[in-house]
N, C-alpha and C positions, 0 to 999 in steps of 0.2 A: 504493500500500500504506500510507504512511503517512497518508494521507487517509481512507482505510477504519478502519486502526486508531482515529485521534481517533475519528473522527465513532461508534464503536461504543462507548469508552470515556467517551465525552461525551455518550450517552445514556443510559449507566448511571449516570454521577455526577448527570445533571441531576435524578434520582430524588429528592436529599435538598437542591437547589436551587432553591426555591420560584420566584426571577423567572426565572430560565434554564427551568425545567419549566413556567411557564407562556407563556412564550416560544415555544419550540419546539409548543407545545398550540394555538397560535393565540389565549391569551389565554380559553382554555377554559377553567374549573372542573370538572375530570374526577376522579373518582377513578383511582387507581393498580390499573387492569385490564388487561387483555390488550390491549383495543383502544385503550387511553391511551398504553399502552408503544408499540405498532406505528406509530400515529400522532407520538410524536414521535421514533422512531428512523426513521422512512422519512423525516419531515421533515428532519431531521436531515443524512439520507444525501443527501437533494437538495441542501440548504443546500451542503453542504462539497463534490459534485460541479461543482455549476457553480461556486463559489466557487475552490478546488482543482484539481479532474481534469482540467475544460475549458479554465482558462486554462495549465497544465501540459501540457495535448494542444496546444495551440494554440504554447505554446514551442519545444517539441518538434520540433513543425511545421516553423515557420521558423527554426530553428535547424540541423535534417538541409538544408533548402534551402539555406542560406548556405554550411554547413560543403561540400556539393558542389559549389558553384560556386567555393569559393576552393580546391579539391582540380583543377577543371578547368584553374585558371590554373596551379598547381603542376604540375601534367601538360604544358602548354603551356612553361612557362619550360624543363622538363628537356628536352622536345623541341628546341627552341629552339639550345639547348647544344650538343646532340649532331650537330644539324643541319651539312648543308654550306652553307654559303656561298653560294650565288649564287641569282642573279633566278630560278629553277626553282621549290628550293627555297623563297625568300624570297615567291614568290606565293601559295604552298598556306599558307603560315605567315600572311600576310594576311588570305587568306579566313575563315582560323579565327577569328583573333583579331576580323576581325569577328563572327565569329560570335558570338564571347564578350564582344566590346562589344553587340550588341543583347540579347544574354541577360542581364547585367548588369543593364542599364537597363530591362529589362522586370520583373525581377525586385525591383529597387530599389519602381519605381512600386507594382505588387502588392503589397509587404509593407510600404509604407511607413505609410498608414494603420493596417493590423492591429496594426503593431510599435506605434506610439503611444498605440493604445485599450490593447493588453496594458501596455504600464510605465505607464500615468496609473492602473489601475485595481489594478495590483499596489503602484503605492508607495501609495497612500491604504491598502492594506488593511495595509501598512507603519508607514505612519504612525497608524493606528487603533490597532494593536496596541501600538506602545510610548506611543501615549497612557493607553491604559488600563493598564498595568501601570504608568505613572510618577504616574497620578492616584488610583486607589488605593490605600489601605493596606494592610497587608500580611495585615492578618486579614479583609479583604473579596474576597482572591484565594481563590476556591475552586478545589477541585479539575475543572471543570466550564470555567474560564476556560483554565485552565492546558492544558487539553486542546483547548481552540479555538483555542492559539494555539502549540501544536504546526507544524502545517502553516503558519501565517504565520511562525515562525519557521526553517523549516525550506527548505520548497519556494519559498518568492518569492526571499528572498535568489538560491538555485539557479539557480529560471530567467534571472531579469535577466544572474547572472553568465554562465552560460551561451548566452544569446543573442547578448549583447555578444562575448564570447569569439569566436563561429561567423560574426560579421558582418564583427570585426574583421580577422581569418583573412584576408578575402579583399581589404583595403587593405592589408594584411602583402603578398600574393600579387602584387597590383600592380605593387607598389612595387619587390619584386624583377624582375619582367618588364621595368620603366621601367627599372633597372638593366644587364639583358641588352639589353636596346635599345640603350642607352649603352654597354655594350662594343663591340659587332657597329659602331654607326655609326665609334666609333674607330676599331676593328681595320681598317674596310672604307678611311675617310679617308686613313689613313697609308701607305697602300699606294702605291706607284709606278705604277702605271698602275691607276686607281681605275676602278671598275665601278658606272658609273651609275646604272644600270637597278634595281640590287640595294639602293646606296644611297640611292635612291628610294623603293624597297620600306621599307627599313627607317623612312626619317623618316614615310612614312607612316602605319606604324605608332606612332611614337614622339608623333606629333603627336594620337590618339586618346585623349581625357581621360574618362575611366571614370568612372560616379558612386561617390561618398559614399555607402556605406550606411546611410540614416539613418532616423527615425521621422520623416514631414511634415516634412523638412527641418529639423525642433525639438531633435530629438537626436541627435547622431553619434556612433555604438558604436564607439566606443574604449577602452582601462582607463582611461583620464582619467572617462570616465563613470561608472563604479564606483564609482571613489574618492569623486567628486561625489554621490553617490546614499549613499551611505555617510556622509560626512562629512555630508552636510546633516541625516539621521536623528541623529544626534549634536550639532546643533548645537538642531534641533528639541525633542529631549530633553530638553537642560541649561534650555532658553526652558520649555517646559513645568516641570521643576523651579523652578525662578524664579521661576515667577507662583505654583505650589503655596508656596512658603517665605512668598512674601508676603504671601498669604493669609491662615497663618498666625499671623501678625504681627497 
C-alpha cells in the first residue's frame, strides 16, 4: 500500500519535474496527454513494484519461513519439559529433533543465497537514498524525490528488521532447547542408579550442532546486525557530509 500510494503521488508530482518527467518518459519529448501521463505512471508503477512489492514479497517470504521453524523448536522445547523421562520417550524426542536438525539445515542452505541478494540490494537502495538527500540542497529536493523515497525510507529499514528478527527467533529457540538438554543430562547424571540408554539419548541429542542462520555465510541475523547496518548508514552519512563541506571550501 504504501508503495502504490508513492508510486501514484510521484506520478503526479513528476508532472511539474522536468528530469524526473522525463525520466520516467524514457527520455521522450512528449507533451503532457493522456498517453504521456499513462506511460509514465505504469512506468512508474513497475519501477516501485519490483523495486518495493517484490523484494517486500520476497521478505515476507522468508521471514513466515524462519518465524515457523523457530515456532517448531519452541513446540519441541515445551514438549521436551512436559515429557517423561526415559529411553521410550527420549527416542521419539530424537527422531524429531532430527527431524528439525535436517529441516534446519535444509532451510539454512535455501534461503541463504536469496537472504544475501535481498540485504546487498536493499542497503545500496539505502545507501542511495540518504546519499541523495545528504548531496543535495534543500531547494533541489522536490516534491517528486520526497515521494520516491517514501518507501526506501519506510519499507527496507522494515524488512531487514524484520527478517533479522524471524531468523534470529530460531538461534533464540536453540539455545533454549541446548539449555533443556543441559537440565535433562543433569537431572538424569545425579541420579542413583543412572539410566543409560536414556542418557545416551539425550547426549545424543545434545551433541547435534544446528546451523547459523545466515546470508552465504557473510551475514548472521542477529540485532548485533541491525545495529551494524544502522550504524554504518550513519557513519556513511557524516563521510558523505564531509566530503560535501569540503567541497565547499
Amino acid at each position: 500500500m504504501i508503495s502504490l500510494i508513492s508510486a501514484i503521488f510521484c506520478s503526479i508530482t513528476a508532472a511539474t519535474d522536468l528530469p524526473v518527467k522525463q525520466y520516467y518518459s524514457f527520455h521522450l519529448v512528449l507533451e503532457e496527454t493522456f498517453a504521456a501521463i499513462l506511460i509514465r505512471f505504469v512506468t512508474i508503477q513497475l519501477i516501485f513494484f519490483y523495486q518495493f512489492v517484490f523484494t517486500c514479497l520476497v521478505a515476507v517470504m522468508c521471514g513466515t519461513l524462519y518465524y515457523s521453524l523457530s515456532e517448531l523448536f519452541h513446540l519441541f522445547k515445551k514438549d521436551l519439559q512436559a515429557a517423561v523421562v526415559d529411553s521410550k520417550n527420549m527416542t521419539v524426542k530424537l527422531l524429531y529433533y532430527a527431524k528439525l536438525f535436517k529441516l534446519a539445515n535444509e532451510l539454512e542452505k535455501t534461503l541463504s543465497t536469496t537472504c544475501c541478494l535481498f540485504l546487498c540490494s536493499q542497503m545500496i537502495s539505502m545507501y542511495v537514498s540518504l546519499a541523495t538527500y545528504v548531496l543535495l540542497d534543500a531547494e533541489h529536493i522536490t516534491p517528486t524525490i520526497v515521494w520516491e523515497s517514501v518507501p526506501q525510507i519506510s519499507l527496507i529499514p522494515a524488512s531487514v528488521i524484520g527478517i533479522t528478527f524471524c531468523a534470529s527467533k530460531i538461534t533464540s529457540q536453540i539455545k533454549k532447547c541446548d539449555i533443556c538438554f543441559q537440565s535433562l543430562h543433569d537431572r538424569l547424571i545425579s541420579q542413583p542408579k543412572i539410566d543409560w540408554k536414556t542418557l545416551q539419548l539425550v547426549k545424543a541429542m545434545m551433541k547435534k550442532h544446528l546451523p547459523f542462520m545466515s546470508a552465504c555465510h557473510i551475514i548472521k541475523f542477529t540485532p548485533t546486525f541491525i545495529i551494524s547496518v544502522f550504524g554504518s548508514l550513519f557513519t556513511y552519512g557524516l563521510l558523505i557530509l564531509n566530503l560535501k563541506h569540503t567541497e565547499r571550501k
